[in-house]
C-alpha positions as CSV (number, residue, x, y, z in Angstrom):
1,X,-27.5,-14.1,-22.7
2,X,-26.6,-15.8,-19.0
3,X,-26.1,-13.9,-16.3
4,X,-22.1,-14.3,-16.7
5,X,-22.1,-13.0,-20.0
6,X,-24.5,-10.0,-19.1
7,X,-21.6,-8.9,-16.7
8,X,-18.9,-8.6,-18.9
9,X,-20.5,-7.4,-22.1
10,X,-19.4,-4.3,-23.3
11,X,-22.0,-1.2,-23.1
12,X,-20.9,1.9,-25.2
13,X,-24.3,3.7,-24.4
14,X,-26.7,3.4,-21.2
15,X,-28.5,0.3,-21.9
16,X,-31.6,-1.7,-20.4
17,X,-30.8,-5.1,-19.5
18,X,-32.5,-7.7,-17.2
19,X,-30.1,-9.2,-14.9
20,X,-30.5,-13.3,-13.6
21,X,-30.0,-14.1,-10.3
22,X,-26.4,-15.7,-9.5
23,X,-25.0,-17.3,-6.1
24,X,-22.3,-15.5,-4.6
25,X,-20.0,-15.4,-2.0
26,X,-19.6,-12.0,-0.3
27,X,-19.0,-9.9,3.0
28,X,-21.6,-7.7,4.1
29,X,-20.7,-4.1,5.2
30,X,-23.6,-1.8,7.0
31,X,-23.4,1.5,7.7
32,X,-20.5,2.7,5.1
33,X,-19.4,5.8,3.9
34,X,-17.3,7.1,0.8
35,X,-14.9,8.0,3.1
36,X,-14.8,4.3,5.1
37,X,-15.3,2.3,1.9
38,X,-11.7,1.7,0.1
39,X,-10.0,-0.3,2.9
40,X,-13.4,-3.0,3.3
41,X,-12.6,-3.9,-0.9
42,X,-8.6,-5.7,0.0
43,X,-10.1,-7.2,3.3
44,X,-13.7,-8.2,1.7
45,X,-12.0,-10.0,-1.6
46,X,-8.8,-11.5,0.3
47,X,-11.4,-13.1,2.7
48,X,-13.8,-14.2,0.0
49,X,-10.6,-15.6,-1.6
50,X,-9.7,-17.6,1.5
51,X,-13.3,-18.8,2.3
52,X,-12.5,-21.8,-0.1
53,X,-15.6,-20.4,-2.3
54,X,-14.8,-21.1,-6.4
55,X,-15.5,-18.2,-8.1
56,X,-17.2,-18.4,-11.5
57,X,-17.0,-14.3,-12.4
58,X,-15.2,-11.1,-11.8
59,X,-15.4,-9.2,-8.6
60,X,-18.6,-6.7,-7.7
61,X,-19.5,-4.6,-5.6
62,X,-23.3,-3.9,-4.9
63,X,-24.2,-0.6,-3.0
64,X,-28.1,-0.2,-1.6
65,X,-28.6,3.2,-0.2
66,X,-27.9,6.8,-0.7
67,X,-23.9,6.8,-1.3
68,X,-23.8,10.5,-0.2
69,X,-24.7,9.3,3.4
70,X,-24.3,5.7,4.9
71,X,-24.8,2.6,3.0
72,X,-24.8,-0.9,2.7
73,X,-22.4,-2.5,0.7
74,X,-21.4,-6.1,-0.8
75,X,-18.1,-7.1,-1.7
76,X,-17.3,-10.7,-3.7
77,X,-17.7,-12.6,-6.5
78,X,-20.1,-14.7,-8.2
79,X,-19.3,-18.2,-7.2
80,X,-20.4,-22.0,-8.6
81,X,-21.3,-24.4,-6.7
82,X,-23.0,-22.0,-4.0
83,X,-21.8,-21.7,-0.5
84,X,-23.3,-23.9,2.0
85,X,-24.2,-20.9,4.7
86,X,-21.1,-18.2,6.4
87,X,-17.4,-19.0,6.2
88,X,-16.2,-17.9,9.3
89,X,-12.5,-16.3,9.3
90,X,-11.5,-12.6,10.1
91,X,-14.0,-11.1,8.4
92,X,-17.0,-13.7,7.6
93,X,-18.1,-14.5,3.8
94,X,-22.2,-15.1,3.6
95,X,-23.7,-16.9,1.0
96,X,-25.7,-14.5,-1.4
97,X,-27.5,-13.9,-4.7
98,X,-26.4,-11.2,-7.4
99,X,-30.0,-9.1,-7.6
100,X,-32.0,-9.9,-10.9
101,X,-34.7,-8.1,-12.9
102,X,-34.2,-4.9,-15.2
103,X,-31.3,-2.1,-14.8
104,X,-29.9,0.3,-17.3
105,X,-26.2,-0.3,-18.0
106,X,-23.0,1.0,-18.9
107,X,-19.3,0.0,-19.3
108,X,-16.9,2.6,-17.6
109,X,-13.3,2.4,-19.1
110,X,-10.9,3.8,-16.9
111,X,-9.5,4.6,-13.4
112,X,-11.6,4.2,-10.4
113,X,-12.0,7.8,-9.7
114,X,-13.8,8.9,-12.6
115,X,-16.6,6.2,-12.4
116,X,-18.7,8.8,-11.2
117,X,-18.8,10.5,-14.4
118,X,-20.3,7.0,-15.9
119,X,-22.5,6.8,-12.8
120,X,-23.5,10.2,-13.6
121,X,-24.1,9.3,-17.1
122,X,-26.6,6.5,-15.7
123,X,-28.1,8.6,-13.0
124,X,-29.1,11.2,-16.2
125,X,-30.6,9.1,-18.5
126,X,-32.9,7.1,-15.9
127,X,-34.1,10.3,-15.4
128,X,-34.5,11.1,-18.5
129,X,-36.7,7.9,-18.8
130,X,-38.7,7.9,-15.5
131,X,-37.1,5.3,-14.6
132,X,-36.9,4.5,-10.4
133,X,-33.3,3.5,-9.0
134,X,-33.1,0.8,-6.5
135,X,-29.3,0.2,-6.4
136,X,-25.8,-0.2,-7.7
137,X,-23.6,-2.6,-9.0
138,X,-20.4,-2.4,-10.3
139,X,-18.6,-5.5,-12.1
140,X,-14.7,-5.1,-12.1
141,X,-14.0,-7.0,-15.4
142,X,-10.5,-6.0,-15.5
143,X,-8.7,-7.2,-12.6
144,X,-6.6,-4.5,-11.1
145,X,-3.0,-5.0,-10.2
146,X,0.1,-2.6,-9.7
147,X,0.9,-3.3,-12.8
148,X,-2.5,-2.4,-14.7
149,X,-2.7,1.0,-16.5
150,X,-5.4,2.8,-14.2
151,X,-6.6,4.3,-17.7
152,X,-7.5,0.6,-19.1
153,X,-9.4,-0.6,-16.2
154,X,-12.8,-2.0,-17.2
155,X,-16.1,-2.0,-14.9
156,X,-19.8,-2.5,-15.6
157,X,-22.1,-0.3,-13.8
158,X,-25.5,-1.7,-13.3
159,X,-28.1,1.0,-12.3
160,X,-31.0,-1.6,-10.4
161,X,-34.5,-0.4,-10.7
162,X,-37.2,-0.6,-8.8
């Protein structure tokens, strides 16, 4: 399976897979809480949009750090051919690499503000198997609009390990 197709498959049941590295193009956030996150997603993916990048898969989001204090975050896509270095604009896009090697896996189907229940789902059963967390990525597969039922929305949750 490519890295592409690893994104988008569908996950009933937490699941190991090992992830391939992809080029992206993304805007870099340090220091962000739950509570400053939800404005940086329009401003990161418009800008990543106008950075001229061509993206070649659906829109992430890839958290490193404890999400219950600050963290780092990652907003954009996966993009072919690779950016050349920053795109500089109102917010600049960096060049960057979806993380590879093994996580554990699960497609949340739903609104936004249940995904903790699937991350909590994740969070269990690496527990459950020893397993060491190293961060998080979520895949947006559907992409939202103001028309899209909330309840239909579908996002891949990547638990990285260490």
């Amino acid at each position: 399976m490519t890295s592409s197709e690893t994104l988008i498959v569908m996950l009933s049941e937490p699941t190991l897979v090992t992830l391939s590295p992809a080029a992206t193009a993304v805007v870099r956030h340090r220091g962000v809480t739950m509570a400053t996150l939800r404005p940086l997603f329009d401003t990161s993916y418009t800008a990543v949009g106008a950075s001229g990048a061509s993206p070649s898969g659906p829109a992430f989001a890839l958290y490193r750090g404890e999400t219950s204090a600050e963290f780092d975050l990652e907003l954009g896509y996966p993009v072919d051919p690779p950016l050349d270095g920053p795109v500089a604009g109102q917010v600049t896009v960096d060049a960057g690499e979806l993380p590879s090697g093994e996580a554990l896996a699960l497609t949340h189907v739903g609104a936004y503000g249940s995904l903790h229940e699937s991350w909590g789902r994740l969070d269990a059963e690496a527990r459950r198997r020893g397993l060491t967390p190293a961060g998080m990525l979520e895949v947006y597969v559907t992409q939202p609009t103001p028309d899209t039922d909330p309840t239909t929305l579908r996002t891949n949750l990547f638990l990285l390990l260490a």
